[in-house]
Residue, then its C-alpha position, 0 to 999 in steps of 0.5 A: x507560456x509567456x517570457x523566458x524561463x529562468x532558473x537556479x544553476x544547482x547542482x543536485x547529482x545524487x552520485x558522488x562529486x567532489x567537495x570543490x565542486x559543491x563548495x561552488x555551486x553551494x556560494x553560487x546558490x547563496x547568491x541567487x536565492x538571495x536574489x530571487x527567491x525572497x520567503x513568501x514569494x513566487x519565483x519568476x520562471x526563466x530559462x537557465x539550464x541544469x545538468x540531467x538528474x537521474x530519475x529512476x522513478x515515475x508516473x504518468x498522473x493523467x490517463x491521457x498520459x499527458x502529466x507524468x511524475x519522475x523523482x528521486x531521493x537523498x535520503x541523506x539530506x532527506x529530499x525529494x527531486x521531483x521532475x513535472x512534464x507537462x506534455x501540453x502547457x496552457x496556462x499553468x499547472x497545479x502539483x500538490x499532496x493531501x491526506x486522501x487526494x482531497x482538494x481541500x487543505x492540499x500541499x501545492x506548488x504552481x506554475x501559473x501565467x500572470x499574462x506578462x511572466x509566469x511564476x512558479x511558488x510554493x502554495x495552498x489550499x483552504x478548507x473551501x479550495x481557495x488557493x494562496x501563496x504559502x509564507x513559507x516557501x519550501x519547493x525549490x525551482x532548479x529548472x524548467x525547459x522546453x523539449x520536444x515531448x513537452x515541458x519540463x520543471x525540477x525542483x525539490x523539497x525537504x521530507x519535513x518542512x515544519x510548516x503547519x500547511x506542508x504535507x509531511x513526507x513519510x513512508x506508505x502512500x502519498x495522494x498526488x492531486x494535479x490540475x491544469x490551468x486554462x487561462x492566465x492568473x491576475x493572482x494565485x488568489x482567484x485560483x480555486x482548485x474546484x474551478x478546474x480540471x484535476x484529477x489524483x494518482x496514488x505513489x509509493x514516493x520513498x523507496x529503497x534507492x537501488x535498481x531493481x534486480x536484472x532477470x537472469x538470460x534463461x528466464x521463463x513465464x508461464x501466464x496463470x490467467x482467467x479461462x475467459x470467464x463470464x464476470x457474473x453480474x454482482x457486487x462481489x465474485x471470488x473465481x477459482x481457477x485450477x492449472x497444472x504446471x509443465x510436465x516433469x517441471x524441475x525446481x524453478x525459483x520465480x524472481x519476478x510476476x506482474x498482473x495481467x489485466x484485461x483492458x477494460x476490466x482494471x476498475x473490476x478486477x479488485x485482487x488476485x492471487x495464485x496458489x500452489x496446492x499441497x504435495x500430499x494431493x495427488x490430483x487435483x480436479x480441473x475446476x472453473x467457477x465461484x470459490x464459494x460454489x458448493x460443487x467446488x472441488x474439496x481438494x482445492x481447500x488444500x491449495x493454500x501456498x501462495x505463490x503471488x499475490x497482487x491488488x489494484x495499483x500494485x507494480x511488477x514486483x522483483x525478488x531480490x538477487x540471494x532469493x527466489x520463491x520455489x516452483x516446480x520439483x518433486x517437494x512441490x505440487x503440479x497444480x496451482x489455483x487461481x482466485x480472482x476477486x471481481x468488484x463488480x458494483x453496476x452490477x455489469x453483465x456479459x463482460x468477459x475476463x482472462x485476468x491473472x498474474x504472470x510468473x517470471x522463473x528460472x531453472x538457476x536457483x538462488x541461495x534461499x527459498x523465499x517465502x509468503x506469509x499472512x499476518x492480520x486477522x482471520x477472515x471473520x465477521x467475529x472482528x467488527x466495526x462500529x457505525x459512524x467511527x472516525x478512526x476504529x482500531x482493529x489488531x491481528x497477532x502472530x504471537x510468540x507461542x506461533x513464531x517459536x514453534x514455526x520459525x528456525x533459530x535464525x529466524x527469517x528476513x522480511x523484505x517486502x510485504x503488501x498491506x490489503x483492506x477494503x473500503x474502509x481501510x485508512x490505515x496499515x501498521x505492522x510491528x516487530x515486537x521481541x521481549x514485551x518491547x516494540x523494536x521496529x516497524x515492518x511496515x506502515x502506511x497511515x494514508x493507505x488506501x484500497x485503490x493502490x495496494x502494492x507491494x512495498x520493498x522495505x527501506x530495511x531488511x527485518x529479522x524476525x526471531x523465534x519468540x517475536x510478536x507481530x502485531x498488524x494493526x488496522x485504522x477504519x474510518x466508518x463515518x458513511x455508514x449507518x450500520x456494522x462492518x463485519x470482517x470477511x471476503x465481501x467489498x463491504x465487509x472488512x480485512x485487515x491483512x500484511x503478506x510479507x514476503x521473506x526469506x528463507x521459507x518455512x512451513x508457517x504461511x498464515x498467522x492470523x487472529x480473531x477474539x475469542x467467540x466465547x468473550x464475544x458472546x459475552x459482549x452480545x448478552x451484556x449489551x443487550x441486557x444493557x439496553x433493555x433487549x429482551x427480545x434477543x433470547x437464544x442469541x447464541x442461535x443467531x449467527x454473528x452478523x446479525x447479533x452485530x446488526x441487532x445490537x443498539x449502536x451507541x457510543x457505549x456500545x462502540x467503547x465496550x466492544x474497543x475494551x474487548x478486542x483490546x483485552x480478551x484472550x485471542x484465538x490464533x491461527x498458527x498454519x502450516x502450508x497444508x492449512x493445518x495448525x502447528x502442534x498446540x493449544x491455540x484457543x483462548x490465548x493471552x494478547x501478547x503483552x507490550x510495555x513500550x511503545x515505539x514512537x513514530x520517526x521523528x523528522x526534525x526541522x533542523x538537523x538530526x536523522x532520518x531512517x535510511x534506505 
């Protein structure tokens, strides 16, 4: 790059100062936007330094690790501080957000060479890619550097900026799009982002500014992994895996687990998940090979109590400090089942794999036993998704009759929950509703993809109560597709599921639901008939999916079936960790009734609030 850099001297320490400190830097900031930084804009770099800002979180963007992300949060003036090494600078380098990590109609700031100075300037891109300056210029240089590793920029932007062409900063995952710039700029207009190197990183950046926990000194692990198995050659593999805990094993409570990925293998293995058999099963066969193999061990359907669950892009994950999740003691089974899900679309053979999930645990037991529980809908190609939908909308229910029947009377204290769809999955919203009325967001990630599902600790700690709903409601987009999407277990097929992870545990592990198949049944004659499909006859003999592939696929027929899922009774699946129903009638029940609706976090322009960690 050439000329000196030049920056604003801010102060921007997250940590308590004192008031004449920032009273200060604050009139020394007036000055210098007034000087350099006119709206519409770009700044030219120079280079003044700043005082180090913590940065507890980052990324590195590129697989050559040559870009990495750091940033941090306030959530009181609601900004991000966002610091870019760039470990070889050419001529510049492009940072921007959009809805999918689309190159089109992308949030951008750069930092170009315009042969004499460089600039830095908050920008955009248009529905074909072109680059131009934004009017508006809400990124913030505070400073830029060179150091031995690379070169480095900080600056900052508000959550919200109120400008049509910014990317609103919210909760769930943000795309991330980076491109570097090979030669200089007359004019960031000649930039066209299709004309260059990018690339797109998926983030989590809202989190919960605090540390995450320390492992205590007597720590253990114990690796559940693949015994070196033959990845078969198709699309989709669910692997099934048997391992006995230690001998004697006291009670341990698992504070920390993390994926362990065989290189080579991260674009194939899709998710995994460990869990702990029944107590009430004495043995378990050793058993090796496709979940879905008719040799498969009966007993390992008693093995439903999940102990760790994890999915592509998803990081180490810590429980908090009062709260460990249970392993080991004489309450508890000495068998644990792995299931590894391959997406293996090349269809490649001989590749071999020792995949799994490391467990962290410790003999020192922490106030509560955490717990994992399913939310959503039940693995069932009775919930469908039309062809060619834009945004098709799919809910599971945990309904009142399930909570009030499974949950103590103080209820349990979700902190943490792992949205999971496949590949047309959009969106993830699950809510907490109590008397008929919405009251609180558990989780949302409306830019979710299936590439990053990680598990997200929340800003808040929920308090659900016997008697609550919780609804989980999935977004699909469908548009590539020419045919039905059926749910089920195959990458093609659908799911629509929230594990939340909470405390303290009971023996409710899943609380899923699906239409009632009699009102389906229904639908399929009604359809039918409709279009003149007297070829259909027995058609309750045709199993559903191809009911759903048979049926004429209007407009119409996508609006009758939305009207169904949204008003026919439900059949609930109230589990305890045994896979057996609570005591009750679960079929044929009501939708739960809500008569509000919560409305989205408003982030305001000037003032006001925003929900904090």
């Amino acid at each position: 790059m050439t000329g000196a850099m030049r920056v604003f001297n801010k102060d921007l320490r997250l940590q308590d100062i004192t008031i004449m400190y920032f009273t200060a830097l604050a009139a020394l900031m007036v000055i210098l936007v007034a000087s350099y930084q006119a709206p519409g804009e770009p700044v030219e770099v120079s280079g003044l330094k700043h005082e180090p800002l913590p940065m507890p979180f980052r990324v590195h963007l590129d697989p050559r690790k040559e870009l990495q992300l750091a940033w941090n949060i306030s959530y009181a003036k609601q900004e991000v501080y966002m610091e870019l090494r760039v470990a070889k600078l050419r001529h510049g380098v492009v940072l921007g957000m959009s809805d999918r990590g689309e190159l089109t109609n992308a949030d951008l700031v750069v930092l170009w060479d315009a042969g004499d100075k460089s600039y830095f300037g908050d920008a955009w891109s248009d529905s074909e890619g072109h680059v131009s300056l934004d009017s508006q210029q809400n990124y913030e240089l505070i400073e830029n550097k060179q150091k031995a590793d690379g070169f480095y920029l900080l600056f900052k932007r508000p959550f919200s900026t109120c400008d049509p062409r910014d990317y609103l900063i919210e909760e769930g995952t943000v795309h991330i799009i980076y491109g570097y710039l090979d030669q200089p700029l007359g004019s960031l207009e000649e930039l066209n982002l299709s004309s260059i190197h990018t690339g797109v990183q998926r983030v989590l950046l809202l989190r919960p500014d605090t540390p995450s926990p320390t492992l205590p000194p007597d720590v253990q692990t114990l690796a559940v992994v693949a015994p070196d198995v033959t990845i078969p050659s198709q699309e989709t593999t669910y692997w099934c895996h048997t391992q006995k805990l230690p001998e004697n094993m006291t009670k341990n409570h698992i504070v920390k687990y993390e994926s362990v990925i065989t290189p080579g293998n991260e674009a194939i293995v899709h998710h995994i998940e460990v869990f702990e058999c029944s107590p009430d099963i004495r043995d378990v066969p050793q058993y090796s090979g496709p979940c879905d193999d008719k040799m498969k061990p009966g007993k390992l359907n008693s093995c439903r109590h999940v102990l760790a669950a994890w999915a592509m892009g998803a990081e180490a994950f810590y429980y908090p400090p009062d709260a460990g999740l249970a392993m080991g003691g004489p309450n508890s089974s000495r068998f644990l089942r792995l299931e590894v899900h391959y997406h293996n679309p090349l269809l490649i053979s001989g590749r071999h794999d020792s995949s799994g999930i490391r467990l962290y645990y410790t003999p020192s037991l922490r106030r509560y036993d955490a717990g994992i529980m399913e939310l959503g809908l039940v693995y069932t190609p009775i919930m469908a998704i039309p062809p060619t939908q834009h945004a098709f909308y799919l809910s599971g229910y945990c309904t009142s009759k399930c909570t009030q029947a499974a949950l103590p009377a103080t209820g349990i204290f979700v902190f943490a929950s792992q949205l999971h769809t496949h590949l047309a999955g959009r969106g993830v919203k699950t809510v907490l509703v109590r008397g008929g009325k919405e009251i609180e967001v558990v989780q949302e990630d409306q830019h979710f993809s299936t590439h990053y599902q990680t598990i997200r600790v929340l800003l808040k700690i929920v308090n659900v109560l016997p008697g609550d709903d919780l609804i989980t409601k999935c977004t699909y987009n469908t548009e590539d597709r020419s045919g039905p999407t059926v749910g089920g277990f195959g990458i093609m097929e659908e799911m629509c599921v929230n594990y939340i992870h909470y405390y303290p545990r009971t023996q409710l592990e899943l609380c899923k639901s699906h239409v009632d198949p009699g009102y389906l049944q229904k639908y399929f004659n009604s359809i039918n008939s409709f279009h003149g499909n007297d070829l259909c006859g027995e058609c309750s003999e045709v199993n559903v999916t191809e009911q759903f592939v048979q049926l004429h696929w209007d407009d119409f027929t996508g609006e009758v079936l939305d009207t169904l899922y949204n008003t026919a009774p439900i059949s609930m699946h109230c589990n305890q960790s045994t896979a057996r129903l609570f005591p009750g009638k679960w079929e044929k029940q009501p939708l739960p009734v809500v008569t509000s609706i919560l409305e989205k976090p408003h982030y305001p322009c000037e003032g006001g609030a925003v929900p904090t960690s």
